[in-house]
PDB file of N, CA, C and O in Angstrom:
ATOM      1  N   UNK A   1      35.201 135.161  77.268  1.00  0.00           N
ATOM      2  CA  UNK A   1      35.578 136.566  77.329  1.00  0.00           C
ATOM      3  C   UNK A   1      36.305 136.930  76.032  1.00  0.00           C
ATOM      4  O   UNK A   1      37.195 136.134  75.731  1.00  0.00           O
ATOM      5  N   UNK A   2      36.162 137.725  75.390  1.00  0.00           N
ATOM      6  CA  UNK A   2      36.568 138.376  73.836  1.00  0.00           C
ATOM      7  C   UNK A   2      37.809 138.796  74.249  1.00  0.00           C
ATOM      8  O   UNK A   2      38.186 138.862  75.419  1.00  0.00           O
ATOM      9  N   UNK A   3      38.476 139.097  73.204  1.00  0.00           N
ATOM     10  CA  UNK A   3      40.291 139.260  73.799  1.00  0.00           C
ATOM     11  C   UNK A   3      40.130 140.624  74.146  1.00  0.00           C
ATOM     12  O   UNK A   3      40.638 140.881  75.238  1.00  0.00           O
ATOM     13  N   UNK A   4      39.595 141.576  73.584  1.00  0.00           N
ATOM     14  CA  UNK A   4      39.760 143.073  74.382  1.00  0.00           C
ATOM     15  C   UNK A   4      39.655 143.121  75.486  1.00  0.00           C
ATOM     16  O   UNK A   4      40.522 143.595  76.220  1.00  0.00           O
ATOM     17  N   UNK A   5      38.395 142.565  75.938  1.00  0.00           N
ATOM     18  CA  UNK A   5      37.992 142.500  77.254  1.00  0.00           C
ATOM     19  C   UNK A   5      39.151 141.797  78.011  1.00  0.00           C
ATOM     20  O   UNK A   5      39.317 142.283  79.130  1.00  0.00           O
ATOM     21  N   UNK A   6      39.912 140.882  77.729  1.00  0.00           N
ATOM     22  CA  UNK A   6      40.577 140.435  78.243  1.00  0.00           C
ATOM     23  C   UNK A   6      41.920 141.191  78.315  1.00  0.00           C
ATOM     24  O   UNK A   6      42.557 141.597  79.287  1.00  0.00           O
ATOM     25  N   UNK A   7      42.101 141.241  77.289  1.00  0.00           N
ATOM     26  CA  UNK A   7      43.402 142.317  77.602  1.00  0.00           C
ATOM     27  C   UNK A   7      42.934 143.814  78.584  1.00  0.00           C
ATOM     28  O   UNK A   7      43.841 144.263  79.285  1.00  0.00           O
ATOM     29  N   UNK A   8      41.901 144.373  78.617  1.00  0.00           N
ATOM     30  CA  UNK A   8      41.538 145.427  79.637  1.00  0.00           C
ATOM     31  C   UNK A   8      41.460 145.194  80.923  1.00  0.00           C
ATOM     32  O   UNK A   8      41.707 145.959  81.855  1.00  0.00           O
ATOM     33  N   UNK A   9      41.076 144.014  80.936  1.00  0.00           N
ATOM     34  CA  UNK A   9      41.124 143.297  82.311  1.00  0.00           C
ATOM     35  C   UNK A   9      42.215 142.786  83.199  1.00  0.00           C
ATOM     36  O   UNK A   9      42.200 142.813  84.429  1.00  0.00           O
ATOM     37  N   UNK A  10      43.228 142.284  82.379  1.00  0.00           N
ATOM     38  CA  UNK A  10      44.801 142.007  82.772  1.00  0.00           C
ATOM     39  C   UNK A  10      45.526 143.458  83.003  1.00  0.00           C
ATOM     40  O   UNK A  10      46.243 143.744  83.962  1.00  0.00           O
ATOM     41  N   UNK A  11      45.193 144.269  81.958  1.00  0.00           N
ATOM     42  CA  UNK A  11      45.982 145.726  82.388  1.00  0.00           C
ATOM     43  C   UNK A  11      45.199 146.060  83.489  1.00  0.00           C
ATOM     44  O   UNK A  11      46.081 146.202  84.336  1.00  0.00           O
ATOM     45  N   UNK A  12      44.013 146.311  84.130  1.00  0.00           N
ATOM     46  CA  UNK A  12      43.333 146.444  85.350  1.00  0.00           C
ATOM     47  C   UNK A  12      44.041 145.889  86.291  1.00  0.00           C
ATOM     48  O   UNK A  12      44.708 146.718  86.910  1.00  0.00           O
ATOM     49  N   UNK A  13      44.134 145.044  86.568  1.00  0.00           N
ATOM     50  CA  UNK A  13      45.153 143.659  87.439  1.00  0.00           C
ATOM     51  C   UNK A  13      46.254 144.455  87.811  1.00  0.00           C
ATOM     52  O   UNK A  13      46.516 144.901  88.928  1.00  0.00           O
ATOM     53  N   UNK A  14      46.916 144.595  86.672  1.00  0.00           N
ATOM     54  CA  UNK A  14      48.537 145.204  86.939  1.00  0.00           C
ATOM     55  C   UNK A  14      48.470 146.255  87.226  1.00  0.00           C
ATOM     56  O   UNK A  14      49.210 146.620  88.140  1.00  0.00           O
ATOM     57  N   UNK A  15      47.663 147.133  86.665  1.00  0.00           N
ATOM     58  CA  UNK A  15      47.498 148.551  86.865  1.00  0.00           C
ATOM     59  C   UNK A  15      47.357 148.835  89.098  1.00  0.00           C
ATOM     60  O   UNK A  15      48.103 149.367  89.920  1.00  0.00           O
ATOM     61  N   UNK A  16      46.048 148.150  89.184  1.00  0.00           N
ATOM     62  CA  UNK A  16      45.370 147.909  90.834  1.00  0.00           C
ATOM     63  C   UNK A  16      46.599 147.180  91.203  1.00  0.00           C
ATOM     64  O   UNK A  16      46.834 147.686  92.300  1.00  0.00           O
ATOM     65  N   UNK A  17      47.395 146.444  91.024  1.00  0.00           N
ATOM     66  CA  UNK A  17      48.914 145.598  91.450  1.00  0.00           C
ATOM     67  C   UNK A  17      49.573 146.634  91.622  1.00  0.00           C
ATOM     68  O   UNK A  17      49.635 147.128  92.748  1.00  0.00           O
ATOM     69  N   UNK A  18      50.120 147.116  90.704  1.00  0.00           N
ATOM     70  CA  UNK A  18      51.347 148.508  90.668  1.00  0.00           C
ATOM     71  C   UNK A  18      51.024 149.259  90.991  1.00  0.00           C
ATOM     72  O   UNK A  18      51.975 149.931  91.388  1.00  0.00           O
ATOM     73  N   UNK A  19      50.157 149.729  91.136  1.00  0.00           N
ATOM     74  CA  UNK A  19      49.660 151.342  91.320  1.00  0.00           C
ATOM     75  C   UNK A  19      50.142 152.299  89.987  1.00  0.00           C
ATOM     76  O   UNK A  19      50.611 153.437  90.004  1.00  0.00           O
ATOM     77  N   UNK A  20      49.870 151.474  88.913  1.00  0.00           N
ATOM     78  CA  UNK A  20      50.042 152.509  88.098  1.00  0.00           C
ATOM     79  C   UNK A  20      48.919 152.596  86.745  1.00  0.00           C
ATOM     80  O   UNK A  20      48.409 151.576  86.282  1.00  0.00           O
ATOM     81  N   UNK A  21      48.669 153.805  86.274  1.00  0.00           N
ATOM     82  CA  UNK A  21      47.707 154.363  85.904  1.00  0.00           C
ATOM     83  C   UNK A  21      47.244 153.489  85.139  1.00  0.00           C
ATOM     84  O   UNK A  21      48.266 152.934  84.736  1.00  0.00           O
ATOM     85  N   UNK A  22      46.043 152.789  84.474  1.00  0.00           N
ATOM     86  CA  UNK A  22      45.711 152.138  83.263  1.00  0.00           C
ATOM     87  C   UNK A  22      46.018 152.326  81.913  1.00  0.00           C
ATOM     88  O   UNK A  22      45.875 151.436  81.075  1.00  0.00           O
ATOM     89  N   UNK A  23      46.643 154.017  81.543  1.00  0.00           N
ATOM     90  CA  UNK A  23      46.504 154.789  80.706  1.00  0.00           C
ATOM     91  C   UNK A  23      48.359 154.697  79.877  1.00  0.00           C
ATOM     92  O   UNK A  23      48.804 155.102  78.803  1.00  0.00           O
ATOM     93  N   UNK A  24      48.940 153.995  80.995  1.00  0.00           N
ATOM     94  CA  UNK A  24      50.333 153.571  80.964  1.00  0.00           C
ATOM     95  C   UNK A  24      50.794 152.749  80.230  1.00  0.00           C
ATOM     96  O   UNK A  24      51.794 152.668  79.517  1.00  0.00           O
ATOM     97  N   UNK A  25      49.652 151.908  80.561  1.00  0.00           N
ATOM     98  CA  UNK A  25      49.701 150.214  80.245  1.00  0.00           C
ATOM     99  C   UNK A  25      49.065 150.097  79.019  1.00  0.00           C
ATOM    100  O   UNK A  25      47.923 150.455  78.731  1.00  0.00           O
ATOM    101  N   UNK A  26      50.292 149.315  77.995  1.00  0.00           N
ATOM    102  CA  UNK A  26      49.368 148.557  76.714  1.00  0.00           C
ATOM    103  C   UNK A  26      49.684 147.160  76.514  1.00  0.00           C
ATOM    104  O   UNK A  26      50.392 146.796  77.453  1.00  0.00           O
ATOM    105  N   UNK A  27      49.526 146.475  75.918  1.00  0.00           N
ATOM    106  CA  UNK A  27      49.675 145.363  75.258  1.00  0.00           C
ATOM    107  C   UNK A  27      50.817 145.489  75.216  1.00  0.00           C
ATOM    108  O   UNK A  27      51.298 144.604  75.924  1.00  0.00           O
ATOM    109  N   UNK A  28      51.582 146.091  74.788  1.00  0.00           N
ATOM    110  CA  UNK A  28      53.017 146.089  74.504  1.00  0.00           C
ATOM    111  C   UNK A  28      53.994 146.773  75.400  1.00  0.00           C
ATOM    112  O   UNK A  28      55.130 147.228  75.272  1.00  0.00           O
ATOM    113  N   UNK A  29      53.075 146.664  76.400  1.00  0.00           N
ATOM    114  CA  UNK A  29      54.613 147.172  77.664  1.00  0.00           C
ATOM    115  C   UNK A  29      55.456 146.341  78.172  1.00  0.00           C
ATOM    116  O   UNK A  29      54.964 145.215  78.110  1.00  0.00           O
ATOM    117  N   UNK A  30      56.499 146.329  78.653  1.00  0.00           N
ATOM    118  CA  UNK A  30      57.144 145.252  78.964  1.00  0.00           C
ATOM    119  C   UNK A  30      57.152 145.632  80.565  1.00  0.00           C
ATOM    120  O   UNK A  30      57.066 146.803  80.934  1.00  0.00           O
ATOM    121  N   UNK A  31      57.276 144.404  81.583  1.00  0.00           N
ATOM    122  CA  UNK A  31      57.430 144.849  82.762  1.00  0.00           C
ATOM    123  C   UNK A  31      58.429 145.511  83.452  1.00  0.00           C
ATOM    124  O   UNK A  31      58.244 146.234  84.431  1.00  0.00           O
ATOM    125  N   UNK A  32      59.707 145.203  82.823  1.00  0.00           N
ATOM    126  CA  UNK A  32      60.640 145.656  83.200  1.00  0.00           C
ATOM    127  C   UNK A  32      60.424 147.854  83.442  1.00  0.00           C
ATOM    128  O   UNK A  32      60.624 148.701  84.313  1.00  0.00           O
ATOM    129  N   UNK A  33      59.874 147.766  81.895  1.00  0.00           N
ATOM    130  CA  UNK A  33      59.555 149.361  81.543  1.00  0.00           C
ATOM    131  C   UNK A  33      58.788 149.833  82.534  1.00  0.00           C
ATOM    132  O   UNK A  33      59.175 150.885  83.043  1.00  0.00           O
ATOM    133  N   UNK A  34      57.579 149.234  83.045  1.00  0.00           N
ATOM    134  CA  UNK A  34      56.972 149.601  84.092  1.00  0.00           C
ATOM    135  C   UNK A  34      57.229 149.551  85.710  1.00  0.00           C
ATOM    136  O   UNK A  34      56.397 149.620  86.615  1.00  0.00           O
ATOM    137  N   UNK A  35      58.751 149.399  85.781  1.00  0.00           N
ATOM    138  CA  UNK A  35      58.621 149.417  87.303  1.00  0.00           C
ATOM    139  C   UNK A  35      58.715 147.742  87.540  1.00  0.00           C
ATOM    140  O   UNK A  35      59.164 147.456  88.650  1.00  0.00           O
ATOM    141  N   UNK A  36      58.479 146.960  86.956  1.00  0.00           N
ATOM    142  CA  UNK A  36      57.700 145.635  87.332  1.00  0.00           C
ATOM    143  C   UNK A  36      58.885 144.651  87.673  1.00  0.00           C
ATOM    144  O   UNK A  36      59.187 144.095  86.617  1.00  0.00           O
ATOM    145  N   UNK A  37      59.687 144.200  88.706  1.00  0.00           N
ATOM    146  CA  UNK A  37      60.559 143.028  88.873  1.00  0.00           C
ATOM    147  C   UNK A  37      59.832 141.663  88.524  1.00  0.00           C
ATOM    148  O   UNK A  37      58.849 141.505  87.801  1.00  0.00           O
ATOM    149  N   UNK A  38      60.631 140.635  89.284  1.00  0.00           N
ATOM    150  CA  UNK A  38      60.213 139.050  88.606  1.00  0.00           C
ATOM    151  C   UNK A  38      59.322 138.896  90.061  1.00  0.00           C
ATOM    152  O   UNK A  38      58.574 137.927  90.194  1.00  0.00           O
ATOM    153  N   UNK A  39      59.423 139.667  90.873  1.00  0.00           N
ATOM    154  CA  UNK A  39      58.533 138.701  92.384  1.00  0.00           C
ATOM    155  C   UNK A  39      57.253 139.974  91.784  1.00  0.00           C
ATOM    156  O   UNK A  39      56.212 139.456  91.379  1.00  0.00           O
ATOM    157  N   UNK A  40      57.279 140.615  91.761  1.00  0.00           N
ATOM    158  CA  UNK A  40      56.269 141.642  90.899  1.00  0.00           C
ATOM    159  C   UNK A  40      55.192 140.726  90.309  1.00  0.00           C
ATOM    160  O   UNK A  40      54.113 140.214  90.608  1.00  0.00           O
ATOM    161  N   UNK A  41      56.315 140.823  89.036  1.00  0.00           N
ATOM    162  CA  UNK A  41      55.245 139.849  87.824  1.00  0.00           C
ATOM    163  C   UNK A  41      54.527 138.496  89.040  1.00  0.00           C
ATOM    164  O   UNK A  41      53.361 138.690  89.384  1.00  0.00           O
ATOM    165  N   UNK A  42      55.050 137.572  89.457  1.00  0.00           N
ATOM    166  CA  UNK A  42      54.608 136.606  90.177  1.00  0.00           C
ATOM    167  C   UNK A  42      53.535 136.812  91.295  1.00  0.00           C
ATOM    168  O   UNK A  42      52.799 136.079  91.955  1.00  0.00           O
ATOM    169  N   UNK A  43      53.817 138.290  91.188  1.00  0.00           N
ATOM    170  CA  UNK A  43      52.520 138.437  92.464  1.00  0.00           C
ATOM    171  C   UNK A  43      50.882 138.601  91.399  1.00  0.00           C
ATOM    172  O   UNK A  43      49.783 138.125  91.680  1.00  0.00           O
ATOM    173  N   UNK A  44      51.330 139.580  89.952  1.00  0.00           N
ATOM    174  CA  UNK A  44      50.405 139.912  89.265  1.00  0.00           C
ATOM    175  C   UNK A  44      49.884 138.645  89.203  1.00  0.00           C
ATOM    176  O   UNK A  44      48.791 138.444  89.732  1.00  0.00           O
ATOM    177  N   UNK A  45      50.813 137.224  88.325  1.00  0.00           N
ATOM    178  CA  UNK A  45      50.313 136.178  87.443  1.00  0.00           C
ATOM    179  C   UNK A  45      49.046 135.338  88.807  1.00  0.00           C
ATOM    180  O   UNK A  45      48.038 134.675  88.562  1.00  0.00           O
ATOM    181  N   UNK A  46      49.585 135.686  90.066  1.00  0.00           N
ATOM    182  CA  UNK A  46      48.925 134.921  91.066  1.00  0.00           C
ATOM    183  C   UNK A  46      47.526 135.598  91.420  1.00  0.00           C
ATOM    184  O   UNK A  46      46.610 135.068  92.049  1.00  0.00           O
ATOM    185  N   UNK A  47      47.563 137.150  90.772  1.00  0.00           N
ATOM    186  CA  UNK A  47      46.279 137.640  90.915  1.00  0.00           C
ATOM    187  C   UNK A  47      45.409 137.312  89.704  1.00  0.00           C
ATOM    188  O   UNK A  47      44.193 137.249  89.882  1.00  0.00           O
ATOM    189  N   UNK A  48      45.878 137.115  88.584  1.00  0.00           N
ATOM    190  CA  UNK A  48      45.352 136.715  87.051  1.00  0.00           C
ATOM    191  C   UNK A  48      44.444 135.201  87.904  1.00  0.00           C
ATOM    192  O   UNK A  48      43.256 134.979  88.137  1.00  0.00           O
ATOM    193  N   UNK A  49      45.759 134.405  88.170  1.00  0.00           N
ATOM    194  CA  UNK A  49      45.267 132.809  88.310  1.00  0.00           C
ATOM    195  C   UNK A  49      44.252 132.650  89.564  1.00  0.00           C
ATOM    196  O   UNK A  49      43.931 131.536  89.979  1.00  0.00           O
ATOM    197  N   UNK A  50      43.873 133.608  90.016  1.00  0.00           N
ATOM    198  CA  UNK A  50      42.920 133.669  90.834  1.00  0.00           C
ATOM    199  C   UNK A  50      41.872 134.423  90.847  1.00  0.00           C
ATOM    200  O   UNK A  50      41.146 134.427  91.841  1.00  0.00           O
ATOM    201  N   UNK A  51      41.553 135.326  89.571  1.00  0.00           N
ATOM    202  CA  UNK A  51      40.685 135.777  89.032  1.00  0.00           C
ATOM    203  C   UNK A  51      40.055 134.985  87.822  1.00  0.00           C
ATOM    204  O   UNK A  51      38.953 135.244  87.341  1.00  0.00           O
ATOM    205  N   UNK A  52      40.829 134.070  87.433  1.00  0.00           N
ATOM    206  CA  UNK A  52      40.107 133.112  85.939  1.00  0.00           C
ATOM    207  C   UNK A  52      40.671 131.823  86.400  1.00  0.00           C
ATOM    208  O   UNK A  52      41.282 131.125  85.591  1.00  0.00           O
ATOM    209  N   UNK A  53      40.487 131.356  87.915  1.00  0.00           N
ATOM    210  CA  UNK A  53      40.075 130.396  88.259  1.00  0.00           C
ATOM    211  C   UNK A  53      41.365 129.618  87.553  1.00  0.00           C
ATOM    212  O   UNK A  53      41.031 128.443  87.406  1.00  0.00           O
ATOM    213  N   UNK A  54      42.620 129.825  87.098  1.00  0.00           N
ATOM    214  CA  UNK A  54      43.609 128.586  86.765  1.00  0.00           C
ATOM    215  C   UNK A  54      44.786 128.824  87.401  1.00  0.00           C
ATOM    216  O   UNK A  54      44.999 129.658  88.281  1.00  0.00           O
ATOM    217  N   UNK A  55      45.699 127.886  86.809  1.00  0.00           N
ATOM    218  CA  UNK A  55      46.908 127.732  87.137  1.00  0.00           C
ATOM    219  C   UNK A  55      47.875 128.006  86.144  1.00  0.00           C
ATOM    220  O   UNK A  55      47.864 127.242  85.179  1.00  0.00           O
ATOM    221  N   UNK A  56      48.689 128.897  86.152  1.00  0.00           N
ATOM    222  CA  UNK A  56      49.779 128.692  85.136  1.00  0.00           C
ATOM    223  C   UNK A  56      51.265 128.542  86.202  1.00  0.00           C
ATOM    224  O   UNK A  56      51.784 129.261  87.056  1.00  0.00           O
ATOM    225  N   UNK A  57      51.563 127.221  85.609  1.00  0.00           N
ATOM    226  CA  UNK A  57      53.073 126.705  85.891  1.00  0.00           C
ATOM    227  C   UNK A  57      54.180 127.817  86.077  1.00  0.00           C
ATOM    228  O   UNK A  57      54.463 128.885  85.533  1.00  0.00           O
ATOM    229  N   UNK A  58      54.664 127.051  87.101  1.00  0.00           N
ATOM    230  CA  UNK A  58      55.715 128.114  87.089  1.00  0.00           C
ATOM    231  C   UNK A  58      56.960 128.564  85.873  1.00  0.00           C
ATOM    232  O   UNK A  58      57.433 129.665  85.590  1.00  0.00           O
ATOM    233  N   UNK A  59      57.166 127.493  85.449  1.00  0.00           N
ATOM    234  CA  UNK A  59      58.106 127.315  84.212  1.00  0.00           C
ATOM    235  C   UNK A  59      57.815 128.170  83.184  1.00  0.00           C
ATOM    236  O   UNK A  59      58.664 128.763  82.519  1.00  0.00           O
ATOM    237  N   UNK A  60      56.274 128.266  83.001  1.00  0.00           N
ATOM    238  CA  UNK A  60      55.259 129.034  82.201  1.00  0.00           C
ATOM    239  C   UNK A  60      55.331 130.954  82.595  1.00  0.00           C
ATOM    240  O   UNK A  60      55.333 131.868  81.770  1.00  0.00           O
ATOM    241  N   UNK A  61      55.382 131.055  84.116  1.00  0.00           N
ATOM    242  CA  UNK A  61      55.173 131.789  84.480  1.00  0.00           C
ATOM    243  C   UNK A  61      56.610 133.122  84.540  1.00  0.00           C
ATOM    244  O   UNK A  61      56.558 134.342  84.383  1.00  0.00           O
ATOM    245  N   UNK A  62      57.570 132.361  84.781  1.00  0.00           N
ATOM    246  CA  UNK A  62      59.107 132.724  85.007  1.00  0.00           C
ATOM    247  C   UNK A  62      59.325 133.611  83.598  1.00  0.00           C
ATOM    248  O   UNK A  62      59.874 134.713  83.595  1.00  0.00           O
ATOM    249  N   UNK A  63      58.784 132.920  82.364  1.00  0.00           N
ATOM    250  CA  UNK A  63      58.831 133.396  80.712  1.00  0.00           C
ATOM    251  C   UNK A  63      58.142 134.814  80.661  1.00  0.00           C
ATOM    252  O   UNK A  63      58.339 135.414  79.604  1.00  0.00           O
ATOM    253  N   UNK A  64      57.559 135.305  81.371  1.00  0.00           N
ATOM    254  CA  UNK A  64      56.122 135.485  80.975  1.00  0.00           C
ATOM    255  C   UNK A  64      56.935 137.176  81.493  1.00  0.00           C
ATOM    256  O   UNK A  64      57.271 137.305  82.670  1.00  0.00           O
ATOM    257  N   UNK A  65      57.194 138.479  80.364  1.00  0.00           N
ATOM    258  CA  UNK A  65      57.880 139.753  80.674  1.00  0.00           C
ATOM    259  C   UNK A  65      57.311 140.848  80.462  1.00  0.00           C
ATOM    260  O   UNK A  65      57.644 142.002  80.733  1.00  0.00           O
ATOM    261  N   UNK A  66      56.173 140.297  79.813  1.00  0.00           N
ATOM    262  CA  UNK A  66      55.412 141.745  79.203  1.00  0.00           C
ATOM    263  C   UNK A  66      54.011 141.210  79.337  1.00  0.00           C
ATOM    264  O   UNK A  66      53.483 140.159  79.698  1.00  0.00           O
ATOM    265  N   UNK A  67      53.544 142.685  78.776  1.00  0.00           N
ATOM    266  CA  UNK A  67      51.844 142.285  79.202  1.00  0.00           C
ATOM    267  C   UNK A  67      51.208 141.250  77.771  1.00  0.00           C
ATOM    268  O   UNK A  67      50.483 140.267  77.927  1.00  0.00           O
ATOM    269  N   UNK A  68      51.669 141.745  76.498  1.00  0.00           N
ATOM    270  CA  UNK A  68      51.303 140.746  75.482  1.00  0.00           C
ATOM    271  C   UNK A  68      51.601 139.079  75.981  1.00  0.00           C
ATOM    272  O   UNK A  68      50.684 138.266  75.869  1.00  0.00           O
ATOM    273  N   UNK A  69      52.454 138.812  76.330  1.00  0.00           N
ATOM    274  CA  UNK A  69      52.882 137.132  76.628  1.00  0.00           C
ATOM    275  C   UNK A  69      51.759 136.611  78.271  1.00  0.00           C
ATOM    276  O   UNK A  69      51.215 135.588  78.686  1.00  0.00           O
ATOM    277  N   UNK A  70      51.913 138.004  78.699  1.00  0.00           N
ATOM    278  CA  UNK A  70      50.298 137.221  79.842  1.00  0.00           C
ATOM    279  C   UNK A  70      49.139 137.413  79.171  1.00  0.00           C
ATOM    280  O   UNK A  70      48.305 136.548  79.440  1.00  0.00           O
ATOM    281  N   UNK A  71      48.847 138.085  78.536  1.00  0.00           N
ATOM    282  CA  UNK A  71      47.534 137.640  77.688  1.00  0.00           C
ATOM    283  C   UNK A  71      47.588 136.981  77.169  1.00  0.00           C
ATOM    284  O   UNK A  71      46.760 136.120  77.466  1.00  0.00           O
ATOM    285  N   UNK A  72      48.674 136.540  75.679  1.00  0.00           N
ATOM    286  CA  UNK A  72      48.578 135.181  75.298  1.00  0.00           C
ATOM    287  C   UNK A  72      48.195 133.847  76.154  1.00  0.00           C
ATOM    288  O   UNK A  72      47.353 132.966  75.983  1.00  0.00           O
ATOM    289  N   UNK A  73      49.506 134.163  77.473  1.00  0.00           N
ATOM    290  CA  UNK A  73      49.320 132.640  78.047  1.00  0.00           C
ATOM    291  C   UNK A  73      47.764 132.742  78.422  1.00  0.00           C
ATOM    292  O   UNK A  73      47.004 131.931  77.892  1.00  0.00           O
ATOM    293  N   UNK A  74      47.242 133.719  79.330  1.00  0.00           N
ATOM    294  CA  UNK A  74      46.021 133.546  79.213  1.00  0.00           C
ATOM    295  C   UNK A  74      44.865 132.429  79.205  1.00  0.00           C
ATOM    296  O   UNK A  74      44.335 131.544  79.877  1.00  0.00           O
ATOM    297  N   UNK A  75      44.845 133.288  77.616  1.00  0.00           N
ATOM    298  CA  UNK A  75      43.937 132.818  76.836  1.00  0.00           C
ATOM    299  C   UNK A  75      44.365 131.662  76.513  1.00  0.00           C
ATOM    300  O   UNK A  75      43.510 130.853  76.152  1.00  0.00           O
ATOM    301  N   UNK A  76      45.855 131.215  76.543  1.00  0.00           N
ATOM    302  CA  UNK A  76      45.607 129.629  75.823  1.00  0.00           C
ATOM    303  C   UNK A  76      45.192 128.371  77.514  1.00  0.00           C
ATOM    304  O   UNK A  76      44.555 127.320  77.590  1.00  0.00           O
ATOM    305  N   UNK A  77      45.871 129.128  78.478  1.00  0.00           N
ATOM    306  CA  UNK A  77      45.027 128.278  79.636  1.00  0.00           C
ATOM    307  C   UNK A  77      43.650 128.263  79.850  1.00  0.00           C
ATOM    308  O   UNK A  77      42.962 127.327  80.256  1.00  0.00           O
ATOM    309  N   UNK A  78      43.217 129.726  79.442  1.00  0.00           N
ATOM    310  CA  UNK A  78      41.537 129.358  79.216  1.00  0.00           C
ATOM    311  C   UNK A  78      40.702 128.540  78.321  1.00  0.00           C
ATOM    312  O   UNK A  78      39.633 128.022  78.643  1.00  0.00           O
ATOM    313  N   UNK A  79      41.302 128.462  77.121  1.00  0.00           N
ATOM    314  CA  UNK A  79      41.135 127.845  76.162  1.00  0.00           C
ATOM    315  C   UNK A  79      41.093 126.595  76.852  1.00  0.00           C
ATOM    316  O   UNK A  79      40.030 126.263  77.376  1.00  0.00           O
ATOM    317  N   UNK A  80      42.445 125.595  76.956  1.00  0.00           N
ATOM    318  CA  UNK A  80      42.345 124.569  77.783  1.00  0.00           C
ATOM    319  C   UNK A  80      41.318 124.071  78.375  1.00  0.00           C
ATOM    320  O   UNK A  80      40.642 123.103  78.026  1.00  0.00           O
ATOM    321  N   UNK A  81      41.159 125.010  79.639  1.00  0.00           N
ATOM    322  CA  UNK A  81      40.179 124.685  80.183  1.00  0.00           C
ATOM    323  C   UNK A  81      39.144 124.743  79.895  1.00  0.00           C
ATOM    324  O   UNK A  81      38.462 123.839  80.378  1.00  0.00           O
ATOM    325  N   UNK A  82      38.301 125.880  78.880  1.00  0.00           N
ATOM    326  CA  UNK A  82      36.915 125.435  78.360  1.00  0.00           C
ATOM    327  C   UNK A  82      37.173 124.136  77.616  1.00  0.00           C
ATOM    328  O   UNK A  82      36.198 123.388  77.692  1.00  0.00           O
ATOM    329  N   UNK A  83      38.369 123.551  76.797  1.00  0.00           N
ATOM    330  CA  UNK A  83      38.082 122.367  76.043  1.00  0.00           C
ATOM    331  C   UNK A  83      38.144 121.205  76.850  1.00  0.00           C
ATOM    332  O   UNK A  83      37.834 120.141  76.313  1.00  0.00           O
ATOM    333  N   UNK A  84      38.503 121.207  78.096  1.00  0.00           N
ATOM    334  CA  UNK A  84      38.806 120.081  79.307  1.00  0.00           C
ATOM    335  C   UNK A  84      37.311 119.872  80.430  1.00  0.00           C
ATOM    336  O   UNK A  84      37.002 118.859  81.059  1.00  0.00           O
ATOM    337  N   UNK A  85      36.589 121.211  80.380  1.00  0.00           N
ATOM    338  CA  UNK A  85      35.216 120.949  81.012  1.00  0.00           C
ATOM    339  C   UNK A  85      34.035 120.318  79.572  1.00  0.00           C
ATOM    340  O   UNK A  85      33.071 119.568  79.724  1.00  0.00           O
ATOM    341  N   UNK A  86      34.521 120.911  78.288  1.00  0.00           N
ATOM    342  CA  UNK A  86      33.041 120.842  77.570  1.00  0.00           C
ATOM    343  C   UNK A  86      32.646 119.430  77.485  1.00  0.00           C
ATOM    344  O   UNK A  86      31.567 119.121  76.981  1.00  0.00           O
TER     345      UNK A  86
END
C-alpha cells in the first residue's frame, strides 16, 4: 500500500472511530486536538491492527499521540512483516 493511501486510510479509521469528519483530520493532528483520549487512541490502534492484520505492542502503542506517529508505526510493522513472510 503507497503511503497516501495509507495515510487516507488511517484517517478513515479514526474519522468512522470518532465520528469526526475526514476533512478534520491530517497527518498532523494530534489526538489530544481531536477529542481523542488514551482508551480512544487504543480503541483506534486496535481497529488499525485488525485491519492490516498486525500487532503493535503496547509499549509501542501507549507512545503513539498523533496521527503522523500511527502512520509511521504503521508502516514500519508492515514493513516487518512483508520482510518476515518474503
Amino acid at each position: 500500500m503507497q503511503s497516501e493511501q495509507l495515510i487516507q486510510k488511517v484517517i478513515s479509521i479514526i474519522a468512522e472511530n470518532q465520528y469526526i469528519p475526514q476533512e478534520e483530520i491530517s497527518l498532523e493532528s494530534e489526538f489530544e486536538k481531536l477529542g481523542i483520549d488514551s482508551l480512544a487512541a487504543l480503541g483506534i490502534i486496535g481497529e488499525i491492527e485488525n485491519e492490516f492484520n498486525i500487532i503493535i505492542p503496547n509499549d509501542k502503542a501507549f507512545l503513539i499521540t498523533n496521527v503522523r506517529q500511527l502512520v509511521e508505526s504503521l508502516e514500519e510493522f508492515l514493513s516487518t512483516a512483508t520482510t518476515h513472510t518474503s
